[in-house]
SEDRENKOL-59238 format. One record per residue (C-alpha): residue in three letters; x, y, z. Coordinates in steps of 0.001 Angstrom, whole numbers, plus 500000, padded with zeros to 6 digits. Layout:
REM SEDRENKOL-59238
<kollum resn="Ala" east="X" north="Y" up="Z"/>
...
REM end
This chain:
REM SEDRENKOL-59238
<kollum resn="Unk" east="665914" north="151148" up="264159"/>
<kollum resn="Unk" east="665683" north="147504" up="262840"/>
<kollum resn="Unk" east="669101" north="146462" up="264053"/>
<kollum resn="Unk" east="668005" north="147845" up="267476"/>
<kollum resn="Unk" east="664867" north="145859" up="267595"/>
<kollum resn="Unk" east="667087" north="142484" up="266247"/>
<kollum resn="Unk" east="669038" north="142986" up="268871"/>
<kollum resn="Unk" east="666706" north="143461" up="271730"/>
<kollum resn="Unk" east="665445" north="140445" up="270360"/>
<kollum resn="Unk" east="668506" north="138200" up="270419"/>
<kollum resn="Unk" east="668878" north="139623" up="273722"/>
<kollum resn="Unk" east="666183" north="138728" up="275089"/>
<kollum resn="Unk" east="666323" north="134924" up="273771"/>
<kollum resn="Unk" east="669555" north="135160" up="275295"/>
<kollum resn="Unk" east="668420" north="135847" up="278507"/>
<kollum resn="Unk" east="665272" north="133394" up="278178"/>
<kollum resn="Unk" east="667982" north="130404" up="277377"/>
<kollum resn="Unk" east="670138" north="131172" up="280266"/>
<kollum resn="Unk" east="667115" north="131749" up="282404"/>
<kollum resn="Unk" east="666270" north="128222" up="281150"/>
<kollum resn="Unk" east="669728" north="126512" up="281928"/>
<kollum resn="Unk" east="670055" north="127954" up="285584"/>
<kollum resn="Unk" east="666852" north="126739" up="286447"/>
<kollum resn="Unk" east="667162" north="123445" up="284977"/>
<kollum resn="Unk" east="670611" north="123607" up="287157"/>
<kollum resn="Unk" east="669066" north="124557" up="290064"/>
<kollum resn="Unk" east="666149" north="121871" up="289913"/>
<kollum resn="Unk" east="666863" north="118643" up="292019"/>
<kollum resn="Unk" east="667539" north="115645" up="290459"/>
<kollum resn="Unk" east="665617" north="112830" up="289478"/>
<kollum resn="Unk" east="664303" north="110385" up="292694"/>
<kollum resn="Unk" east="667258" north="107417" up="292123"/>
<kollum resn="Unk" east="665236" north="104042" up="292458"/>
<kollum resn="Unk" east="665811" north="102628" up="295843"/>
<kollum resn="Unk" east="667786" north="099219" up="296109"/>
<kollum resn="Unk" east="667287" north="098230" up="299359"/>
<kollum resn="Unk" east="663637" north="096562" up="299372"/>
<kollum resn="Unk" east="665606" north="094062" up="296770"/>
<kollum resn="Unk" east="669019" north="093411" up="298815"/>
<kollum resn="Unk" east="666656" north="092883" up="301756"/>
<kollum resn="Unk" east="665172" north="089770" up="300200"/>
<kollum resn="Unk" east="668286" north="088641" up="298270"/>
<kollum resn="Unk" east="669723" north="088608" up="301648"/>
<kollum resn="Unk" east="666756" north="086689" up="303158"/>
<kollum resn="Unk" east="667063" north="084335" up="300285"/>
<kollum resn="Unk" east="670340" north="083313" up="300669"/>
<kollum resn="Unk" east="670542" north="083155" up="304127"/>
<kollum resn="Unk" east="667491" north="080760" up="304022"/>
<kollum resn="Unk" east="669264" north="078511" up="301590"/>
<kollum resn="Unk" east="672616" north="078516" up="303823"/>
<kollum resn="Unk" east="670470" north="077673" up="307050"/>
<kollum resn="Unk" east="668591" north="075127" up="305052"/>
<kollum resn="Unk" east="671418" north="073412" up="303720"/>
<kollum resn="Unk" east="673212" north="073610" up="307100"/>
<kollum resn="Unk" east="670168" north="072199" up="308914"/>
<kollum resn="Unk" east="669760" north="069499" up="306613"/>
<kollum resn="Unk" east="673505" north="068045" up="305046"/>
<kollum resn="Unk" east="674005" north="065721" up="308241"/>
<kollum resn="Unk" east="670830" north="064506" up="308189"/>
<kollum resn="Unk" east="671103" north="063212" up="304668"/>
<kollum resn="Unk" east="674491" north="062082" up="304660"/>
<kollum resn="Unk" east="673563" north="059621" up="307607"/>
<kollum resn="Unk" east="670295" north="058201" up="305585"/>
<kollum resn="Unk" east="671656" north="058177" up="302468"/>
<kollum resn="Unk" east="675157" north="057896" up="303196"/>
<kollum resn="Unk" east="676300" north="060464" up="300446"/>
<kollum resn="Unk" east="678693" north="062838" up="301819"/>
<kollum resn="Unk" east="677945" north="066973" up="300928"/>
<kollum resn="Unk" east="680526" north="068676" up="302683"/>
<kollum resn="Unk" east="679902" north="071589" up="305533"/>
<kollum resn="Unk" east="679634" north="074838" up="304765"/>
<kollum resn="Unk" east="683250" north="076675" up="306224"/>
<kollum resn="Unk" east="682711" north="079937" up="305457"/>
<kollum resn="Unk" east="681825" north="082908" up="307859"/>
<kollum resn="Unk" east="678149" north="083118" up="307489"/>
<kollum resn="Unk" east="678112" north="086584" up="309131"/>
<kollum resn="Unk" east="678889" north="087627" up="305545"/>
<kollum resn="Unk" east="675244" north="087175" up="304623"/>
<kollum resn="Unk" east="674078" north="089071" up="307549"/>
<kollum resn="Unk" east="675618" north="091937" up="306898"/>
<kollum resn="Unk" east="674046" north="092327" up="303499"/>
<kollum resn="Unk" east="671092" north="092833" up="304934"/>
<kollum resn="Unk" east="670089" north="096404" up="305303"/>
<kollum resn="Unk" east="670354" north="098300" up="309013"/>
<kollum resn="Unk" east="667044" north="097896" up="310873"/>
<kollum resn="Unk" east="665623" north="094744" up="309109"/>
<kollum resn="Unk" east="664330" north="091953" up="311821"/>
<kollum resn="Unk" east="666096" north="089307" up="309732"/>
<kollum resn="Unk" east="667480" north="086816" up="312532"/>
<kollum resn="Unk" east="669955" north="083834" up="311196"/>
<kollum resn="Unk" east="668544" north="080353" up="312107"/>
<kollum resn="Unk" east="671479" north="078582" up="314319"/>
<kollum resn="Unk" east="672900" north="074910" up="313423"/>
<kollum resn="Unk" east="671591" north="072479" up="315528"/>
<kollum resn="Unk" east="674724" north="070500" up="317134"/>
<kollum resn="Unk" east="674277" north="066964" up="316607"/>
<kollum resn="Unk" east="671237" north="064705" up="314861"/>
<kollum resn="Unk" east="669071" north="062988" up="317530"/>
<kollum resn="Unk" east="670623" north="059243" up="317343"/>
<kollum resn="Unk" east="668846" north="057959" up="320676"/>
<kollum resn="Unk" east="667896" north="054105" up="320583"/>
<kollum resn="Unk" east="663908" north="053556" up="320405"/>
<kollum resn="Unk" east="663561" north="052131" up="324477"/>
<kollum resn="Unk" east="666939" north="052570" up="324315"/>
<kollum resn="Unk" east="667335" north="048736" up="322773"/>
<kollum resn="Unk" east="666203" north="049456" up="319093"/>
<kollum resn="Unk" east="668276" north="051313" up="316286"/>
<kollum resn="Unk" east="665948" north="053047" up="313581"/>
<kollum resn="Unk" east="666577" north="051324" up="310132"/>
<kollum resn="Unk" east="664051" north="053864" up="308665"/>
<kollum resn="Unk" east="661046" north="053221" up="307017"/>
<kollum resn="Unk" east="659288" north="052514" up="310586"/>
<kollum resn="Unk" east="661469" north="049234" up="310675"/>
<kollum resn="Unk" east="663525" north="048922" up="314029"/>
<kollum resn="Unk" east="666289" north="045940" up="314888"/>
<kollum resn="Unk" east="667489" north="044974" up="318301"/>
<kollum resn="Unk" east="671102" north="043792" up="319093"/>
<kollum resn="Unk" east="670260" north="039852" up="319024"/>
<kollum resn="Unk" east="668695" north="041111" up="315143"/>
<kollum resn="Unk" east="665476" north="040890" up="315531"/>
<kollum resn="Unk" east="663423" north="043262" up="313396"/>
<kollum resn="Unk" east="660150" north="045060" up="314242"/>
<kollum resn="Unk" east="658452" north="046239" up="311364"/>
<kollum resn="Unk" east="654915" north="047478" up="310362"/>
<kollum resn="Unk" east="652011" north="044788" up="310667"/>
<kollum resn="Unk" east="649256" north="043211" up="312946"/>
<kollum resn="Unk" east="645727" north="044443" up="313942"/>
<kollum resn="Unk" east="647368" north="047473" up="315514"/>
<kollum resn="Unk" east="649214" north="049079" up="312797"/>
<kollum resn="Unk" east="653030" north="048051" up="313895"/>
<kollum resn="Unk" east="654480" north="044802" up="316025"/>
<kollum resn="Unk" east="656091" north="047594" up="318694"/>
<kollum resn="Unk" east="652218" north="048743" up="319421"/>
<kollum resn="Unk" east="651114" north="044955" up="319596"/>
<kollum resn="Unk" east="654461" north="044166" up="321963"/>
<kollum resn="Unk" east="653222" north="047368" up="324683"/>
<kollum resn="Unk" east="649891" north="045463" up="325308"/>
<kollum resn="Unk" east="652019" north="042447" up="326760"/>
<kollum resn="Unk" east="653596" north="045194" up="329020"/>
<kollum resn="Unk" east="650265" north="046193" up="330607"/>
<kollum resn="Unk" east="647861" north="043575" up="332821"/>
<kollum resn="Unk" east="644401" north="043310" up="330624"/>
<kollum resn="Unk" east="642090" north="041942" up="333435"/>
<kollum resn="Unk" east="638888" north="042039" up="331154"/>
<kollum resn="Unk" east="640670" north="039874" up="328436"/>
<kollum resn="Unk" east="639215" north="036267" up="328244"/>
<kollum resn="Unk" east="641791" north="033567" up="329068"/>
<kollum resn="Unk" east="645335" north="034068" up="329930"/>
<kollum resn="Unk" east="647527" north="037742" up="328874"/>
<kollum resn="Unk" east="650878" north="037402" up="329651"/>
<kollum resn="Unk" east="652658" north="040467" up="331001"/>
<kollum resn="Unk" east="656285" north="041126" up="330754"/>
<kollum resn="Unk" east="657954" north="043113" up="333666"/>
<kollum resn="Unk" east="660021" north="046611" up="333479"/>
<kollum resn="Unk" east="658084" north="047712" up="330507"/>
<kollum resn="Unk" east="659359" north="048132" up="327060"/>
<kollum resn="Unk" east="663041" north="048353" up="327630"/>
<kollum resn="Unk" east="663228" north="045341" up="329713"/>
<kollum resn="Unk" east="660258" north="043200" up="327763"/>
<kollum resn="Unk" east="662863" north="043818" up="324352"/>
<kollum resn="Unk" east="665691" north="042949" up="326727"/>
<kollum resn="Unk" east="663855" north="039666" up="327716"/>
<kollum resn="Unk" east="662481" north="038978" up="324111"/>
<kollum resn="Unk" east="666230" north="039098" up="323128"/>
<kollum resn="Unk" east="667668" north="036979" up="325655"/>
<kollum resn="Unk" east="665030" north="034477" up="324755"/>
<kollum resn="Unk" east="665970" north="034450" up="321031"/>
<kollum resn="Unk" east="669434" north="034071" up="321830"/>
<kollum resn="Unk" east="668463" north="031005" up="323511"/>
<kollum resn="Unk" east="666587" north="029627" up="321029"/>
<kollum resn="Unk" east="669318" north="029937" up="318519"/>
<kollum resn="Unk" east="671547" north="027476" up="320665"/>
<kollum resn="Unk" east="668610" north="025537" up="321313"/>
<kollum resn="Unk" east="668861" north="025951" up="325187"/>
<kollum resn="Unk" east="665835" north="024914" up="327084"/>
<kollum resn="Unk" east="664339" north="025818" up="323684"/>
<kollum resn="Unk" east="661261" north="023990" up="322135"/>
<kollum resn="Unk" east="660692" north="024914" up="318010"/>
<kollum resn="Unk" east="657532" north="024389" up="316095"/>
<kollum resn="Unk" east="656920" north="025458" up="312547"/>
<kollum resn="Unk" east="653418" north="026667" up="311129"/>
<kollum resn="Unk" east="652836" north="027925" up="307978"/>
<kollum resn="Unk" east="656221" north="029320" up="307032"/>
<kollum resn="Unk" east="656490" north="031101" up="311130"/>
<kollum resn="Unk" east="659017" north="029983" up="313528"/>
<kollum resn="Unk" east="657363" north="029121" up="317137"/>
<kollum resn="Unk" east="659578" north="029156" up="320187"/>
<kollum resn="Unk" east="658860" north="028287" up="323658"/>
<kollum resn="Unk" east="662015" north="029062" up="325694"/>
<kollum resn="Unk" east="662430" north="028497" up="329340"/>
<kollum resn="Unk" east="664377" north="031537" up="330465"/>
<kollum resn="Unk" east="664933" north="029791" up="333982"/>
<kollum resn="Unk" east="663683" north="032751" up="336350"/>
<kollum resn="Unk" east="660621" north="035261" up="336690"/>
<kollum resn="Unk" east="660104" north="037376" up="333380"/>
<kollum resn="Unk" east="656604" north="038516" up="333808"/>
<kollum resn="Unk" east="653078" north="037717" up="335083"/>
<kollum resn="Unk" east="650339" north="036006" up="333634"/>
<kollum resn="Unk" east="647256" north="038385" up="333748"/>
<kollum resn="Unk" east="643433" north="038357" up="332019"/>
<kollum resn="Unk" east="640538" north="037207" up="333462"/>
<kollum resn="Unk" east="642378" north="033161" up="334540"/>
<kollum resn="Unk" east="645586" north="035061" up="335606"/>
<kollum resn="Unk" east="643618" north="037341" up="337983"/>
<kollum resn="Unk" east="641438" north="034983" up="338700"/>
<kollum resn="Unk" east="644695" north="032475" up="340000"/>
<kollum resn="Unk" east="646433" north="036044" up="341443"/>
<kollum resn="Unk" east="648697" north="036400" up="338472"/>
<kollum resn="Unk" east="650552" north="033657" up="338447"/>
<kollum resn="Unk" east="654241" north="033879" up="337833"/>
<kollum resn="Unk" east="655584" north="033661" up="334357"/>
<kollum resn="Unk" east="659128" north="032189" up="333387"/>
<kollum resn="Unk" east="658902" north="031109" up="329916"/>
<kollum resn="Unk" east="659025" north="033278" up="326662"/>
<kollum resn="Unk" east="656588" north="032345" up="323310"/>
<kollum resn="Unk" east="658578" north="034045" up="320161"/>
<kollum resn="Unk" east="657172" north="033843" up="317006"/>
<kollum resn="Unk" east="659404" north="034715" up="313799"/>
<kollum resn="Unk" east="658860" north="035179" up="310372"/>
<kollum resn="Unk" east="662405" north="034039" up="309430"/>
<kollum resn="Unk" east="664252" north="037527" up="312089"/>
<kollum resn="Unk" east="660816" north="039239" up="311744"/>
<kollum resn="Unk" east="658931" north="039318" up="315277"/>
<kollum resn="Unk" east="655291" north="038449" up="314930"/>
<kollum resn="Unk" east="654292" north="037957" up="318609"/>
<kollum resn="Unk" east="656384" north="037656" up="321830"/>
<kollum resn="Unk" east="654737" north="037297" up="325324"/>
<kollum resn="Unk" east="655660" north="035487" up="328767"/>
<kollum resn="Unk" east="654142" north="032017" up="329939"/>
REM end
């Protein structure tokens, strides 16, 4: 009777561990931890730095004349780690750096400092901020000004045009008087033909005369002033 209740016993355990087994067999697995929320922004990432560096190599190269080579590779390769469905959108190369003259006359030095083709340099001074701000009011009549305003015709392009004709004059000394004052260069060149207008309340009041002369004033290449006479 004893070994027939041991072994109903052991039988039942039996049972109750392969019960056990099959329905640990039968139970789904563990959730795996999803990957794709962190290849999204590894992707970004990367593609961020490649766009970055892309966007700004030729840019530095040309100010600081260092010389970081282009990126060759395919860069479709870091699109398509990206996951299907993300609105990740690659940022494109721009084709060439923006290397249009100032007026079309001046070339950008940096550092808000600007040279013409006769080397004269425009740089950062005067009441209004810059020598280029105080050089567009002698492109515009001032009729309310008292005494004379000399106005140079065609605007910027042409007034930097003139001013540079002028100093090229005054470096051979043609039709060129020179006066030094306090360190500054003062020229009065005849530029033998209509350059402007003189305007202000005695140019309007003599119906702005005509002006053919050009007053340059230089800190050694530096422009201080220019306007017609």
């Amino acid at each position: 009777m004893l070994n027939k209740h041991v072994k109903l016993v052991l039988n039942e355990n039996s049972l109750q561990n392969v019960s056990d087994i099959a329905a640990s067999m039968t139970q789904p697995p563990p959730p795996r931890r999803s990957t794709a929320k962190n290849t999204t922004w590894g992707g970004l990432a990367l593609a961020a730095l490649v766009a970055a560096y892309s966007f700004g190599r030729p840019i530095v190269n040309e100010r600081m004349g260092w010389d970081f080579p282009a990126i060759t590779g395919n860069t479709a390769a870091v699109v398509d780690s990206v996951p299907t469905g993300s609105t990740f959108k690659p940022t494109q190369k721009p084709n060439s750096v923006d290397e249009q003259p100032l007026y079309g006359i001046l070339k950008d030095l940096g550092g808000e400092r600007f040279v013409s083709p006769a080397g004269l340099m425009f740089t950062r001074g005067g009441a209004e901020g810059h020598r280029l701000d105080h050089l567009e009011r002698h492109t515009e009549d001032d009729p309310g000004r008292p005494g004379k305003h000399g106005v140079f015709d065609g605007g910027m392009e042409n007034a930097l045009k003139t001013i540079d004709r002028a100093y090229e004059r005054a470096k051979t000394g043609t039709r060129t008087t020179k006066e030094v004052d306090q360190g500054r260069t003062i020229y009065t060149v005849d530029m033998g033909g209509r350059v402007g207008y003189i305007g202000g309340q005695d140019g309007n009041r003599q119906r702005k005369p005509m002006a053919r002369r050009v007053r340059l004033v230089l800190d050694q290449n530096r422009v201080i002033t220019a306007y017609p006479l």
